[in-house]
DSSP file (Angstrom, degrees, kcal/mol; ACC not computed):
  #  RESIDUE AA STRUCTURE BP1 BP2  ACC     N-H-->O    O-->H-N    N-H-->O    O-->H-N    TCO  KAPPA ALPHA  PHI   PSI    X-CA   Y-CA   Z-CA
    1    1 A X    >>        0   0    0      0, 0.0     3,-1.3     0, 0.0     4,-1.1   0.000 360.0 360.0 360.0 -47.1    6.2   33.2   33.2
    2    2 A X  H 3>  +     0   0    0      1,-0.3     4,-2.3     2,-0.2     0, 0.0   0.508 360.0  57.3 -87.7   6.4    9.0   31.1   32.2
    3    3 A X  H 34 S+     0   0    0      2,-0.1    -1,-0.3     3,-0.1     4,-0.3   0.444 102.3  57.4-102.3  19.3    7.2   27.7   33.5
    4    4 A X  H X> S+     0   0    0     -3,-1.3     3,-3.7     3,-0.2     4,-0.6   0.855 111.2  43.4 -97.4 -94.9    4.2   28.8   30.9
    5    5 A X  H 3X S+     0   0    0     -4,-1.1     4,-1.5     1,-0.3     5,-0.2   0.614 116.6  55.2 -37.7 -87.2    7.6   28.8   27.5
    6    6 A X  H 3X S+     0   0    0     -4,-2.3     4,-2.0     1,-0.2    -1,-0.3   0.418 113.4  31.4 -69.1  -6.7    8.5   25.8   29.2
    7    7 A X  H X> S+     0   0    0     -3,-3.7     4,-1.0    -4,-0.3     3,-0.9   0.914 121.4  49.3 -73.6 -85.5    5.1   24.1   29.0
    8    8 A X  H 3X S+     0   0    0     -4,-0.6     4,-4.5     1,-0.2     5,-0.3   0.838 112.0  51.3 -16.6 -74.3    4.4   25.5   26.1
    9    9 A X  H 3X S+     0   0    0     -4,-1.5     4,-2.2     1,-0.2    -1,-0.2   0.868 107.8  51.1 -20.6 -66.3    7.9   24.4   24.8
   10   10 A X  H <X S+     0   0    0     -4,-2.0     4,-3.6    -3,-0.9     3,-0.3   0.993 107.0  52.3 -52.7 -70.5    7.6   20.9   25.8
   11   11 A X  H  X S+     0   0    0     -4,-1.0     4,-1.3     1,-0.2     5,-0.3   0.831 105.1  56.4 -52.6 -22.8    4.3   20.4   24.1
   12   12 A X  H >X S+     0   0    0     -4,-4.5     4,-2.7    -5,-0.4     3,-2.5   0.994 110.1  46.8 -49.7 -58.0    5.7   21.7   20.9
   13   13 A X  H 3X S+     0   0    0     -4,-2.2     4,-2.0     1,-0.4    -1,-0.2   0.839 109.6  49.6 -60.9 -42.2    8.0   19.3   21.1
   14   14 A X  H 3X S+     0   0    0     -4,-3.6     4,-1.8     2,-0.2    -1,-0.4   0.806 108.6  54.7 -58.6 -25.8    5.7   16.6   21.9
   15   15 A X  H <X S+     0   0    0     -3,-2.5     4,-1.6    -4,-1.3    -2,-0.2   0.705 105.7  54.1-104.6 -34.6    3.5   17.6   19.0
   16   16 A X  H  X S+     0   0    0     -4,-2.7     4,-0.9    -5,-0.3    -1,-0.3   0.890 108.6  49.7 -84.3 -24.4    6.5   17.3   16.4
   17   17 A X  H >X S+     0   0    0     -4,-2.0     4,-4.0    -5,-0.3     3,-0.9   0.976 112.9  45.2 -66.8 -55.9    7.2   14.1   17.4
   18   18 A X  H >X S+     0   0    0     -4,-1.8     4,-3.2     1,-0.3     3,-0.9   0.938 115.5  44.8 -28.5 -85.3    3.9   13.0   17.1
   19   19 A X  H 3X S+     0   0    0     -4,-1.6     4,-1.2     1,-0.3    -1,-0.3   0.446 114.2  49.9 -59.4 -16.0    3.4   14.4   14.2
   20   20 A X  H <X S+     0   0    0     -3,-0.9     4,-2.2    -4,-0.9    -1,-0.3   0.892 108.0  53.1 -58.4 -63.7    6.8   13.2   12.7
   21   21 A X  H <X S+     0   0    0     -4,-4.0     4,-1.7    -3,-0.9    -2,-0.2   0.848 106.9  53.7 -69.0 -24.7    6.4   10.1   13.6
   22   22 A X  H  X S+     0   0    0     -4,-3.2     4,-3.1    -5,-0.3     3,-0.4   0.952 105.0  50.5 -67.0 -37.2    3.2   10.2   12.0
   23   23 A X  H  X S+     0   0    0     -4,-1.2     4,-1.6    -5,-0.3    -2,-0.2   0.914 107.2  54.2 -60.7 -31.5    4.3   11.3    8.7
   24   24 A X  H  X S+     0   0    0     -4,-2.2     4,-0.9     1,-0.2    -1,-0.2   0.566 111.3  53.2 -88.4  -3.4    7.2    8.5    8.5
   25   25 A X  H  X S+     0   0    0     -4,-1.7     4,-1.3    -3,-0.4    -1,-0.2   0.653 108.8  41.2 -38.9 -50.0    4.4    6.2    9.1
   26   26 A X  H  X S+     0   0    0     -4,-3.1     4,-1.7    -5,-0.2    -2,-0.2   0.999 111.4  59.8 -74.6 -54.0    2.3    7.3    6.5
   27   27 A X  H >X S+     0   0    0     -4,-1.6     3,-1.4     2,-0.3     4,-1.3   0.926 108.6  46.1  12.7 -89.6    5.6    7.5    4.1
   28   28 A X  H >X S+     0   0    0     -4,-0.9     4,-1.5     1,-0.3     3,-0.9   0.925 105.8  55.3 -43.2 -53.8    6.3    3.7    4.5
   29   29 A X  H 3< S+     0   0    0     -4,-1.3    -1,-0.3     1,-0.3    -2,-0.3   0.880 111.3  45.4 -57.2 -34.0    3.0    2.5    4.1
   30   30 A X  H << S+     0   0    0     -4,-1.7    -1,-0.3    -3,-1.4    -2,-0.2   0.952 103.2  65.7 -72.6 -33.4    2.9    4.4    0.5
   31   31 A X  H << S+     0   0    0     -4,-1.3     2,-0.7    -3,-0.9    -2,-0.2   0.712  84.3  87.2 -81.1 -47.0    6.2    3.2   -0.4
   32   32 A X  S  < S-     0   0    0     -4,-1.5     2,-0.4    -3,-0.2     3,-0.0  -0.689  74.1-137.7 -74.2 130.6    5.1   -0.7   -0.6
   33   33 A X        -     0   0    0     -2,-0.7    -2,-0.1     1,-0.1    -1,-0.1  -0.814  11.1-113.2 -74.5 115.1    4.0   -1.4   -3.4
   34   34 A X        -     0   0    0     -2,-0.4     2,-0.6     1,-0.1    -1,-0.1   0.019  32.9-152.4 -59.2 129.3    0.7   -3.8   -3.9
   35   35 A X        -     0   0    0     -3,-0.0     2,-0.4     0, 0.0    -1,-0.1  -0.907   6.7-161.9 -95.2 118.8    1.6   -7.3   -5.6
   36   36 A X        -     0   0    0     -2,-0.6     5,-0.1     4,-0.0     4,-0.0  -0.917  15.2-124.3-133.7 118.4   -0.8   -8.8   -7.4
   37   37 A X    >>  -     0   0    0     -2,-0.4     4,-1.9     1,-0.1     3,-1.3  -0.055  23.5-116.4 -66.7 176.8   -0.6  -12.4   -8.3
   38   38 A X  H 3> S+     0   0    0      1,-0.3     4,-0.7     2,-0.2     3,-0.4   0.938 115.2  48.1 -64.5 -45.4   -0.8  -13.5  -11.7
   39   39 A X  H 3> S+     0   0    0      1,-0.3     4,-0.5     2,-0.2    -1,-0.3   0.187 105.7  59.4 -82.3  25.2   -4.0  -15.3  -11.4
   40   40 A X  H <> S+     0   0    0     -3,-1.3     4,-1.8     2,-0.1     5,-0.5   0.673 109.6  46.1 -90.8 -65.1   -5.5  -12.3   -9.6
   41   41 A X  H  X S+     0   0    0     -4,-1.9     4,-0.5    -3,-0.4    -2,-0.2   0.679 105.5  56.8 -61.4 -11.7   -4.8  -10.4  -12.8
   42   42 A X  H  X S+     0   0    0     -4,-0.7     4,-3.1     2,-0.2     9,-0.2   0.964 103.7  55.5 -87.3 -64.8   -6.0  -12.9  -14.8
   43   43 A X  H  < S+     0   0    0     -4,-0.5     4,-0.4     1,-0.2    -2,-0.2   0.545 111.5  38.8 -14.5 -41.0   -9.5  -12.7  -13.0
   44   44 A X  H  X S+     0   0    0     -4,-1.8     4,-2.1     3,-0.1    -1,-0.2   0.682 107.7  58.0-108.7 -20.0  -10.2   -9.0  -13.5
   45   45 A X  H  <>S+     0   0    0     -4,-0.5     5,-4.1    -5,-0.5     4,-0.5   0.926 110.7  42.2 -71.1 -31.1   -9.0   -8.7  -16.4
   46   46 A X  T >X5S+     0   0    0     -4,-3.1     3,-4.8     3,-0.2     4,-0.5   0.835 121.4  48.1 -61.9 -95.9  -11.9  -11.7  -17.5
   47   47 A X  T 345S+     0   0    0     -4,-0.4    -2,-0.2     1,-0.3    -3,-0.1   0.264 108.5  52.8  -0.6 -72.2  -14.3   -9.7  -15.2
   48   48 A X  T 3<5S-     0   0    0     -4,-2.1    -1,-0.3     1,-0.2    -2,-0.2   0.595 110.5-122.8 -75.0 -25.4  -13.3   -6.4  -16.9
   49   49 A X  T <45S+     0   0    0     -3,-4.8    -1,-0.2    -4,-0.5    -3,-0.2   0.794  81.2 120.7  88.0  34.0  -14.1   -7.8  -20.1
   50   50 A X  S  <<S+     0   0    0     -5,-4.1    -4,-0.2    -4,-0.5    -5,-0.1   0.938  82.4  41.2 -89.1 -66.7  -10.2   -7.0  -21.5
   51   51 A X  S    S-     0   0    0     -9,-0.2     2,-0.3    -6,-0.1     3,-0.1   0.597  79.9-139.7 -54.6-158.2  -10.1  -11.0  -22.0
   52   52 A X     >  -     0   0    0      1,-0.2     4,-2.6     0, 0.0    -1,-0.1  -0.868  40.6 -99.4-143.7 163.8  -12.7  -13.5  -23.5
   53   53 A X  H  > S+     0   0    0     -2,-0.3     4,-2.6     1,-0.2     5,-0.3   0.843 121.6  57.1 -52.4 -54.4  -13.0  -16.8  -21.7
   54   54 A X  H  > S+     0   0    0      2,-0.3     4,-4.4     1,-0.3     5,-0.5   0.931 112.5  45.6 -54.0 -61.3  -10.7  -19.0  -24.4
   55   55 A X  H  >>S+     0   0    0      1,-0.2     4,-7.4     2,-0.2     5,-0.6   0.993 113.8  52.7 -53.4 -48.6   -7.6  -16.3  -23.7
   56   56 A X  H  X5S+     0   0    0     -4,-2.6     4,-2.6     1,-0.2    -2,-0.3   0.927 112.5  39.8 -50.9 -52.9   -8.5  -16.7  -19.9
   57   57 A X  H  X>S+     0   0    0     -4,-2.6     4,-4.0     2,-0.2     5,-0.6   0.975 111.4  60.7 -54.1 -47.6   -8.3  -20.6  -19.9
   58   58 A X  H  X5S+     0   0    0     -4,-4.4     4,-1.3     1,-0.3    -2,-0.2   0.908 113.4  36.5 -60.1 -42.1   -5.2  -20.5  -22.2
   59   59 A X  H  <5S+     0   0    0     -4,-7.4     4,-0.5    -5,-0.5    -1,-0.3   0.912 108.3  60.2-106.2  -3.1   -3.4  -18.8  -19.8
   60   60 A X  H ><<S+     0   0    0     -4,-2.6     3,-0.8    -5,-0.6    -2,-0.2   0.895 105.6  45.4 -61.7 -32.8   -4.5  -20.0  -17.0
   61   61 A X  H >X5S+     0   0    0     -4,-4.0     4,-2.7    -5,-0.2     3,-2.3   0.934 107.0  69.4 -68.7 -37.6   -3.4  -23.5  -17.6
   62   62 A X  T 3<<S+     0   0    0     -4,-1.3    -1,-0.2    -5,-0.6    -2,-0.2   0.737 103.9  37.2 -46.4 -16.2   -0.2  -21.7  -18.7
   63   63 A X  T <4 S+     0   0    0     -3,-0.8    -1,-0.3    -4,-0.5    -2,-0.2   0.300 109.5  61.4-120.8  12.0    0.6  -20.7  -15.2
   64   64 A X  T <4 S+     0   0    0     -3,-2.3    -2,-0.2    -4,-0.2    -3,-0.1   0.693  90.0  84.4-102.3 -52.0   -0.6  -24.1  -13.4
   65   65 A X  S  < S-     0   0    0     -4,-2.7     2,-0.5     1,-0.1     0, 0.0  -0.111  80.9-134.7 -49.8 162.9    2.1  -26.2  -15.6
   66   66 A X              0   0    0      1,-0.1    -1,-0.1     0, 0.0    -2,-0.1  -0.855 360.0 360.0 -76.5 119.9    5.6  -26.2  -13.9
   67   67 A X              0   0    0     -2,-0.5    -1,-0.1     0, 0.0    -2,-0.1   0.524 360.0 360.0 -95.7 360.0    8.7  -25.5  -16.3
């Protein structure tokens, strides 16, 4: 009887760890936060139809110069 609790026991244990470790897995991965370069943004936003081509050139050459 008491090597049945300690199997039992043990796998609990094993199964919160797992399961722990999964959760501080999942955790990090929400945490970062997605980057989106500028000329990414610039791109859907022409797609989306927010911009019209004229704003989309204007600022694209605006982010190619160097200050």
């Amino acid at each position: 009887m008491t090597r049945v609790v300690l199997i039992l026991f043990i796998m609990a244990v094993i199964a919160a760890v797992v399961l722990g470790a999964a959760l501080v897995f999942r955790a990090s991965r929400a945490r970062k936060p997605v980057l989106e370069e500028p000329r990414e943004i610039l791109k859907r936003r022409y797609a989306a139809g927010e911009i019209d081509e004229d704003e989309y050139l204007r600022r694209m050459s605006g982010l190619s110069q160097d200050w």
